[in-house]
Each structure stands twice: as C-alpha cells, then as structure tokens.
N, C-alpha and C positions, 0 to 999 in steps of 0.2 A: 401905214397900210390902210386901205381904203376896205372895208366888210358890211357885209349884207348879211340878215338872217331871212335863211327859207322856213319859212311858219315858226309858230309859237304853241303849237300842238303841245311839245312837248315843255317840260314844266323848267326844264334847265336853259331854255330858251334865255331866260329872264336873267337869270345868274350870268350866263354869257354876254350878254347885254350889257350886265352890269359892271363886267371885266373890262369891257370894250373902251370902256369911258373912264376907266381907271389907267389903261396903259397908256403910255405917253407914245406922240405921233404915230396914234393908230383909230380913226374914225369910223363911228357908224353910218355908212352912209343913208340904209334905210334900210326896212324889213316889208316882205311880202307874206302876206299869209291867204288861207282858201276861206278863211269866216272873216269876214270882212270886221265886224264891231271888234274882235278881237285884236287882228292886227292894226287900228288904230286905234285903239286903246294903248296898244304896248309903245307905239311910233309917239305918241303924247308922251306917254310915261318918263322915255326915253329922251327926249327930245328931237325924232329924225323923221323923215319921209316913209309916208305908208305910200306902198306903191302895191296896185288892188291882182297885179298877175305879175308871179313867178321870171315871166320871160320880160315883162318892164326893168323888174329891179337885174334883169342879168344885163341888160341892154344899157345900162349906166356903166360909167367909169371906177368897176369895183376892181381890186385884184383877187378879192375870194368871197368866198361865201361861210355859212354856218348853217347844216342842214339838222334843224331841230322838230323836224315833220312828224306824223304818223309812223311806222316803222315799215310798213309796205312801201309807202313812197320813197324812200329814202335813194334805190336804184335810178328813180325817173328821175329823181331829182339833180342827182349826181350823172346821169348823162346827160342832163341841158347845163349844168353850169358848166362840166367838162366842154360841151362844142362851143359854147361861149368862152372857153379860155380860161375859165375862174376855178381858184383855187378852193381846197375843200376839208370841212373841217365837219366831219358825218356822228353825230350822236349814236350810241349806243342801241342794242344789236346794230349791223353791219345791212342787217336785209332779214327777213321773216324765212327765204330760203335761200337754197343753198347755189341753187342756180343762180339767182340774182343777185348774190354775193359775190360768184368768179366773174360775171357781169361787168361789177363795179369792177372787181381787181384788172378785168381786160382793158375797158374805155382808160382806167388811168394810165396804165402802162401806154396806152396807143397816143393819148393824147398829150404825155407827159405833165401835167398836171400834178401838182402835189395833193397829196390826199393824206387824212389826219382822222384815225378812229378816236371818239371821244372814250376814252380809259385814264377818267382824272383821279384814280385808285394811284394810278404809280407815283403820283408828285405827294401822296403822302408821308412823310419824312420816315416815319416808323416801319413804315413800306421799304422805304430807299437805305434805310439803317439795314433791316432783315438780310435784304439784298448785297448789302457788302460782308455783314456778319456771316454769308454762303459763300462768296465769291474768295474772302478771305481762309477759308478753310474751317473758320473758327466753330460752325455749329455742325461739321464732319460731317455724314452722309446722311441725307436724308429719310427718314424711315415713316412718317406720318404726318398728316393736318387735318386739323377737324376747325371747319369754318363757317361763318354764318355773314349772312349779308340780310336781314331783314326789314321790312319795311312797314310804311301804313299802304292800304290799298288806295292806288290813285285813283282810281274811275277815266271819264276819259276814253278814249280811244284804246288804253291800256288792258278795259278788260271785252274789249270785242276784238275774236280772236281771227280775225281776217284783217283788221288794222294792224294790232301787233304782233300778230305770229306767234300765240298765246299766250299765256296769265306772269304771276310770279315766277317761274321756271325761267322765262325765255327774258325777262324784264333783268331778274337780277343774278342768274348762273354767270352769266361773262363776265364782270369785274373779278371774279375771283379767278374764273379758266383764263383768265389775261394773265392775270397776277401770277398764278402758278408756273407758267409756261414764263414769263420775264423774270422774275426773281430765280427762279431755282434752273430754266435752261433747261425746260424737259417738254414733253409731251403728253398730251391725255390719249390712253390709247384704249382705254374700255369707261364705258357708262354705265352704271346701273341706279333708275330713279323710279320711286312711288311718289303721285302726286295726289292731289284730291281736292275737293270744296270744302273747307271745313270751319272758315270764319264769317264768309260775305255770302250775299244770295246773287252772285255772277255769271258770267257764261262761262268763264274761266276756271282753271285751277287758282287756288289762291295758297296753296300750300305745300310743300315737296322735300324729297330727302336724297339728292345726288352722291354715289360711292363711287368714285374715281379711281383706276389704276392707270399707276405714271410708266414713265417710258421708264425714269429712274429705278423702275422696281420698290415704289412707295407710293402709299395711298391716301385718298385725302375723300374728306366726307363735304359737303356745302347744304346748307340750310337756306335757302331762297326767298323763303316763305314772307307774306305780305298778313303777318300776325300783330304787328303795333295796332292798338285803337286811336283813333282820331284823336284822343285826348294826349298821345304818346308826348312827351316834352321833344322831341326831335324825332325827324324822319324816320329813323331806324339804327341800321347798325353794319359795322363794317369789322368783324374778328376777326384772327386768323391764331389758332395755337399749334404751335410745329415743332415737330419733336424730330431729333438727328439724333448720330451716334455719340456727339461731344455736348450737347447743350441743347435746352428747350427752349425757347424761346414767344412769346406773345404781340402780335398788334391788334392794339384794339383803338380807331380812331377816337372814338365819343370820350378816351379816357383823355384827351385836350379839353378839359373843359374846366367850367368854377360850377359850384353847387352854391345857390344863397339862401340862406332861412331867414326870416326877419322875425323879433320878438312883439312885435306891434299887432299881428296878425297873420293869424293861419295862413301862409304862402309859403311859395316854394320856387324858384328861377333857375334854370339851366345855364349856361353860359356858356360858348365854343368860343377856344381864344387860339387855336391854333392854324397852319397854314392852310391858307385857300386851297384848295388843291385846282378847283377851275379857272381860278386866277393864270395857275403855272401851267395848264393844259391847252390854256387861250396864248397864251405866252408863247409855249413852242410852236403853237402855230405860225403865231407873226416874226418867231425868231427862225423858223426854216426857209418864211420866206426875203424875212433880210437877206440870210445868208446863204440862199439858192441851194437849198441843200431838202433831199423829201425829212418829214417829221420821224420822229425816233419813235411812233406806234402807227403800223402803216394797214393800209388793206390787207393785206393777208395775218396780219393779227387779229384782226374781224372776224374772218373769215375762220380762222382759229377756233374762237373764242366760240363765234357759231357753230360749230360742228360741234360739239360739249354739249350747246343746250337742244342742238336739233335729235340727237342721239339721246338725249333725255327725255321727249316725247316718246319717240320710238322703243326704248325699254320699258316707258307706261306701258304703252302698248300691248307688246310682246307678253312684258310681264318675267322678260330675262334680261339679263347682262346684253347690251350690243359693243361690238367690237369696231373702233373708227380708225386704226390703222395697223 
C-alpha cells in the first residue's frame, strides 16, 4: 500500500511515520505539510518526498492518505483526498463541529472511499481483554466507570481554540467516549462537565471533569485534564476502573511498563514494553484495504465520540446537564 501524510501538525504524525516503514509492503510515498521547514524536516527524517501542497502529494500514485492536520482542517482535507480517490486514515476528534463531522460522514459514503477514525485505545490488549471479559458475561451488568486520560499540555495548534475546537476537553474526552460505546455496546446519552484554566496561562481550558449517563443505565465519570508537567516520565495516562454486577475490573495502560533505579547515581527510567497500539491502528488500515473491506472504527464512531465532547462545552456553558439523545 502506497501512503501519504497530510501535515505533521499533529505530534502522532511522527509515530505514524514510524509504523509506515515498519509494516511490510507498505511505503511512504511522501508527506505534504502547510509550514514548509516542518514538513521537510520530517520527509528527511523519514527518508520520503516533501511535496510543498496538499493537492501535489494527492496527484501522486497513492492509495491513501493519513490526515494528521490542525483539527479544523481535518473536513477540507478529507474532501480532497476523497475526490482524488484516496483512502483515509483521519486523526482524532473527527472535526471541531458537528456540522463538518456529518460532512465527512456524507463525502465518504458518496465517494465510497474508506475512511479510518484514529482510536489507537482499542488495539490496547487490556482494552480488548475488558471487552471480551463484557462480551462474555463474566463482569455481569454494568453499573459504573471512573476514567482518566491525562496528559502534559501540547502547545501547538492544541491550545488555540479555533484550530482545535478547544483545549483538553475536546483533545482527550473521545478515546475514552470511543472506548465506552465499543467495549460495553452502549451510548452516551447525557453530559454533565466543569472545565477551567487551572495549570497553564492558555486561551484554553486545560482542565475538566465529564459525568456521563449510559444508554445501559450506568454511569461513568473521565478526567481529560492536561495536568502532567513537562518533566512527567511519559505523556500521561490512559485508566479505566469498572465496576459490574459480577466483577471489578481495571485498565491501566502505563502499567506495561519496567521501572529502573541504578545504585551508581540518583536516577530513575521509565520503560513501555508493551503493544504499539499505532502500530495495530496503522495495521487495520492497510489491512482494510488489502482486503476491501471499510476499517472496523469508521466515521460515525467520530462522530460519536464528538458529540460527548461537543456537549461537554455546552454543559460548561449552561452550567447543567445536556441531553444528546
């Protein structure tokens, strides 16, 4: 499979990149980006063609692309690769609204095109454990989850909120509203969230507290917040503690890891030894299109996942409960 990255705005860009050239008979043909020293710097890094607009690198013999943009652009971008033919593999949120979410979901349908929401939460094993430990009956009915997904503060495009459709909230609410609604088979059908500035001097919220009610008649809380300091040993964090009627159960990714002390001198090493998860999310991409089939998290999981956090603004707002379906 032949792939293109549309900009390197966003920081998983790179990760992706790095998949690319790790899966077997699958090439980067080149990447486009709008800051030009940027995207050939990455086209070096990488070893492929910086090509300096968007509609060059479509105009090549790609079969898809990787839109790792701004979070506004994400809709323009996904309708030129769509009339150019190319298949699509859209980072996280879906689109800053909600209008140019059902956008994306229309163009793909009309153009048939496959399209692939980036949620590389679910190829987490303890993810996909949880999920059969449900499926199977074994953790009985669902009655609660208190989650967290925190992070350091990116800077970037991330905290102006007309690029990304605003701060911690809108950045990191979906991997978990993804996660919920796949693993347990349900729907998020009330919001209630207080947000606020409370670590960085940004335009954004950098901090928030989401109360969820499920379709299941269970509730779940997420923690969003971009509270890690720069010094944090790893990005942040990926929880989840859920409690049913037969068994409690925990994921916690960061707990794949080794801790190292040395007796030589005051240090200290982190270590992740467990699965890529973008490795396996770049995977199903090129594996949907071997086998002509759309990706198993599609546009309207997006779109999903957006309504959670678009309706989490909106109870700022308000300052009450909003209802999404």
């Amino acid at each position: 499979m032949r792939l293109g990255i549309m900009s390197f705005a966003h920081m998983h860009a790179y990760s992706y990149a790095s998949v690319i050239k790790e899966l077997p008979d699958v090439e980067l043909v080149g990447v486009a980006d709008e800051n030009q020293d940027r995207g050939k710097q990455a086209a070096e890094q990488f070893g492929t063609r910086y090509f300096p607009s968007f509609d060059e690198l479509l105009k090549t013999d790609l079969d898809g692309v990787i839109i790792t943009s701004a979070n506004r652009d994400h809709r323009i971008l996904t309708e030129m690769a769509a009339a150019a033919g190319k298949h699509v593999l859209c980072e996280k949120p879906i689109a800053t609204t909600l209008e140019d979410a059902y956008a994306m979901v229309k163009v793909v349908q009309e153009t048939g095109i496959k399209f692939q929401m980036a949620f590389p939460c679910r190829f987490i094993p303890s993810v996909q454990r949880l999920k059969a430990l449900y499926e199977e009956g074994r953790l009985g009915r669902l009655l609660a989850i208190r989650s967290t997904n925190h992070g350091k503060m990116p800077g970037g495009f991330f905290i102006d909120p007309e690029a990304a459709g605003g701060g911690a909230v809108m950045d990191h609410t979906v991997h978990l509203a993804d996660l919920v609604r796949w693993v347990f088979q349900t729907e998020v059908v009330e919001v209630y969230c207080e947000m606020d500035r409370r670590f960085h001097d940004i335009p954004t919220e950098d901090c928030g507290l989401l109360t969820l009610e499920l379709s299941n008649g269970a509730f779940m809380t997420i923690d969003p917040s971009w509270s890690r300091p720069d010094s944090f040993y790893t990005w942040g964090d990926l929880y989840m503690h859920v409690v049913g009627t037969a068994m409690a159960a925990e994921v916690d990714l960061m707990r794949q890891s080794m801790e190292r002390i040395t007796l030589d001198q005051p240090s200290y090493q982190w270590n992740f030894w467990g699965a890529n998860m973008d490795y396996y999310l770049v995977k199903e991409f090129v594996d949907s299109f071997r086998e002509d089939r759309q990706p198993i998290i599609t546009a309207m999981d997006g779109v999903r996942a957006l309504e959670v956090a678009i309706g989490a603004y909106e109870s700022a707002r308000r300052g009450q409960p909003v209802k999404l379906r």
